[in-house]
C-alpha positions as CSV (number, residue, x, y, z in Angstrom):
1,X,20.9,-15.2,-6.2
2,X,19.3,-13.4,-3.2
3,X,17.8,-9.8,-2.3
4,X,21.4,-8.8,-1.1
5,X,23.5,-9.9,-3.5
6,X,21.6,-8.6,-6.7
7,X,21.1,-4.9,-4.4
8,X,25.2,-5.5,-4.3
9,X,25.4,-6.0,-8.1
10,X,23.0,-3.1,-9.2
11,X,24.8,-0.9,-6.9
12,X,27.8,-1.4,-9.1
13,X,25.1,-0.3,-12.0
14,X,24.2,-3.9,-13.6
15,X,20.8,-3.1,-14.8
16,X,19.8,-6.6,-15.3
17,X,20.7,-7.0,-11.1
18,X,18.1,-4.2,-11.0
19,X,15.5,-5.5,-13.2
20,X,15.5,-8.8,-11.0
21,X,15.0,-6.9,-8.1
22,X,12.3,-5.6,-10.0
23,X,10.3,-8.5,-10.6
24,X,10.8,-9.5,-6.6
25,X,8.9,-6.6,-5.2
26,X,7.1,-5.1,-7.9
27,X,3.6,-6.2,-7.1
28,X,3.9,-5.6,-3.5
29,X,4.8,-1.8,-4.4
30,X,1.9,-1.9,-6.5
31,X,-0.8,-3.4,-4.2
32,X,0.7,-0.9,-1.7
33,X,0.1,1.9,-4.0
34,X,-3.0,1.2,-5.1
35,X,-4.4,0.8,-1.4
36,X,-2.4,4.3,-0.5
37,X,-4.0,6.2,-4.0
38,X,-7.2,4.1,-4.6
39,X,-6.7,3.6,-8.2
40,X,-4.8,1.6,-10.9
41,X,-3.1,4.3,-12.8
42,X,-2.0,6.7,-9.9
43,X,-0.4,3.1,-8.6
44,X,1.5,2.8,-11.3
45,X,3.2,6.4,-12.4
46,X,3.6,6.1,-8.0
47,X,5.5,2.5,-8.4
48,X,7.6,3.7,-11.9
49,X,8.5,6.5,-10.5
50,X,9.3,4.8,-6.9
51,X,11.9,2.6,-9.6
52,X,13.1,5.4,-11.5
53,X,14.3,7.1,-8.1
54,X,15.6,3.9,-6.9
55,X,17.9,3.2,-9.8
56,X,19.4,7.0,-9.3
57,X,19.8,6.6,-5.6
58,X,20.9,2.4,-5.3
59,X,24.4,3.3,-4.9
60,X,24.0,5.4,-1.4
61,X,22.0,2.6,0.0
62,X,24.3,1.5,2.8
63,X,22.8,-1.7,3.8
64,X,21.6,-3.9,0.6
65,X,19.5,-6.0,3.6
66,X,17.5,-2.8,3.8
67,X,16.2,-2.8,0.2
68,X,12.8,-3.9,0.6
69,X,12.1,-1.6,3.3
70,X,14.1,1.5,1.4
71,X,11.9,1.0,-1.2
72,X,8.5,0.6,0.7
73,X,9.9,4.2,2.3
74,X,10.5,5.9,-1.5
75,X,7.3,4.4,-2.5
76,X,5.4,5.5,0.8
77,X,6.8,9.6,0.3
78,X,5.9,9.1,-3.1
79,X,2.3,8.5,-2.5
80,X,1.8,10.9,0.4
81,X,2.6,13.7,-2.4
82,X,0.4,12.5,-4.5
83,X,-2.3,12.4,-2.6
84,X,-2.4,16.0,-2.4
85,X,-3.0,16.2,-6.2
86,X,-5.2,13.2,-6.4
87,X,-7.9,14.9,-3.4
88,X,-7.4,17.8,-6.1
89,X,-8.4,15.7,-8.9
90,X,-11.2,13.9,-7.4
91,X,-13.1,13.5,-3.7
92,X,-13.9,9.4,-4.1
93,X,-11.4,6.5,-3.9
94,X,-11.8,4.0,-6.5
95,X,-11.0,0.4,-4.9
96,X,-12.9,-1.3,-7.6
97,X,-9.9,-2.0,-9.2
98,X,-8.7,-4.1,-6.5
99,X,-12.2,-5.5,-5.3
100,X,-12.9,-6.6,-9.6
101,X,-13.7,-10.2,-8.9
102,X,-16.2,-13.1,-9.7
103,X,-17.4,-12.9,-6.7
104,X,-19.3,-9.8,-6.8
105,X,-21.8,-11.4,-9.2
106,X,-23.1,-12.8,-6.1
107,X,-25.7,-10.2,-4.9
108,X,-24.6,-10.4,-1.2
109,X,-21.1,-10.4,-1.9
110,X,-21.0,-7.4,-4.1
111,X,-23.3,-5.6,-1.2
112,X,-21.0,-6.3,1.5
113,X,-18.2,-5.5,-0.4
114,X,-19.7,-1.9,-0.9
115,X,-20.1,-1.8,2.4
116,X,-16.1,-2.1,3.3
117,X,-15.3,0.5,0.3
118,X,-17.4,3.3,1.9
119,X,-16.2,2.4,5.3
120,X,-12.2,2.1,3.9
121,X,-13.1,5.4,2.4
122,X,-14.1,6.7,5.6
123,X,-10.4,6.5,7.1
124,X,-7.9,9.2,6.4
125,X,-5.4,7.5,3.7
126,X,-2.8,6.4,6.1
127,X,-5.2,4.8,8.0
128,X,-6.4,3.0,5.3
129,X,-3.0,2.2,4.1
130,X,-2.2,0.7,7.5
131,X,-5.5,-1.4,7.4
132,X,-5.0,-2.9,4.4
133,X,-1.1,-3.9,4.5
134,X,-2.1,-5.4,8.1
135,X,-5.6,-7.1,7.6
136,X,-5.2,-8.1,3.5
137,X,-1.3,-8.8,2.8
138,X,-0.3,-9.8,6.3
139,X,2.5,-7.9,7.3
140,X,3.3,-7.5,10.7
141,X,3.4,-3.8,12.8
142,X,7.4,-3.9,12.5
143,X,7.3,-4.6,8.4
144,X,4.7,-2.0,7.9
145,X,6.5,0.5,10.1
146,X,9.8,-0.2,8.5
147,X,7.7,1.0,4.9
148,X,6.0,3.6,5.9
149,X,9.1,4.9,8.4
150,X,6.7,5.3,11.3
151,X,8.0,3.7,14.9
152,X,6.1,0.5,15.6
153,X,3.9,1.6,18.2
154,X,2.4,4.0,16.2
155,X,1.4,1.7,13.3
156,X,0.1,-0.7,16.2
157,X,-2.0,2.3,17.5
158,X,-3.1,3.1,14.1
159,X,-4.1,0.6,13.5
160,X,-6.3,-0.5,16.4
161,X,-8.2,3.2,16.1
162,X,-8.7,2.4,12.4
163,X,-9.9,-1.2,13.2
164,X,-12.1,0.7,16.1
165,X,-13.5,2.9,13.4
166,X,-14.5,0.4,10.6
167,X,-16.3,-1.9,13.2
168,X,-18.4,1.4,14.2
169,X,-18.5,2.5,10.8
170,X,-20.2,-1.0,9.5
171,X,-22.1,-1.5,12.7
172,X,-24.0,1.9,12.5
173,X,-28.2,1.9,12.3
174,X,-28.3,2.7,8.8
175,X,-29.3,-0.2,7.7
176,X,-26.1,-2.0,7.5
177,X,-26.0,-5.1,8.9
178,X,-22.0,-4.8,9.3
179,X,-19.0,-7.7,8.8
180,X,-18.6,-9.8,11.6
């Protein structure tokens, strides 16, 4: 069954239409969140309650084609008022979550990776969001402005100024040797 038909049958309120739409974009709302937030359990109350919202609002969704990017949208308001609270709650972001691999066990790995933390933590969340959707999932400027309902040019703008301040960020005399 496809996107659009199963956003057709949980419109009509089948729930089990809605939990297989679930399953297709769940971790994609997640990794999304988690970039946006910076840490595991903020991601998730941000994707339930992205869900919970959803289900209450499916029916008014006019165009069932235009799920994914409704949802990216809820999910993307969602985190920008959270993010208020969360800069209350604490002044660090917490990507370890998402970095956690074997790989860090390597000595240089686990120093470059530091590296691109502080520098990600260095953009202003939107920013960062863009970064990440862009350089680590690989959508392109029209999918990422579709989620975060910014016009195309903008993310593409964005975007370059955020890639323009990572390279000076991890290029600086501080002893950094920077990511090529």
């Amino acid at each position: 069954m496809t996107i659009t038909q199963l956003v057709t049958e949980a419109q009509q309120g089948s729930r089990a239409a809605f939990g297989e739409l679930y399953e297709h974009i769940a971790a994609d709302l997640y990794r999304m969140a988690l970039y946006t937030l910076g840490n595991q359990a903020d991601a998730e109350d941000a994707v339930a309650d992205t869900f919970a919202e959803a289900w209450k609002g499916i029916k008014n969704l006019r165009e069932p084609e235009a799920f994914r990017s409704w949802m990216f949208r809820i999910l993307s308001a969602r985190c920008k008022r959270q993010i208020g609270r969360i800069v209350a709650r604490k002044n660090e972001i917490d990507l370890d979550s998402y970095y956690e691999t074997a790989e860090e066990a390597i000595p240089e790995n686990a120093t470059r990776r530091a590296e691109l933390r502080e520098a990600l933590a260095s953009l202003a969340a939107e920013e960062r969001q863009i970064v990440l959707l862009s350089v680590l999932e690989g959508y392109t400027m029209r999918e990422i402005a579709g989620m975060l309902g910014l016009p195309q040019g903008t993310v593409s703008s964005k975007l370059s100024r955020s890639l323009h301040k990572l390279r000076k960020f991890l290029q600086e005399p501080n002893g950094k040797e920077g990511l090529s």
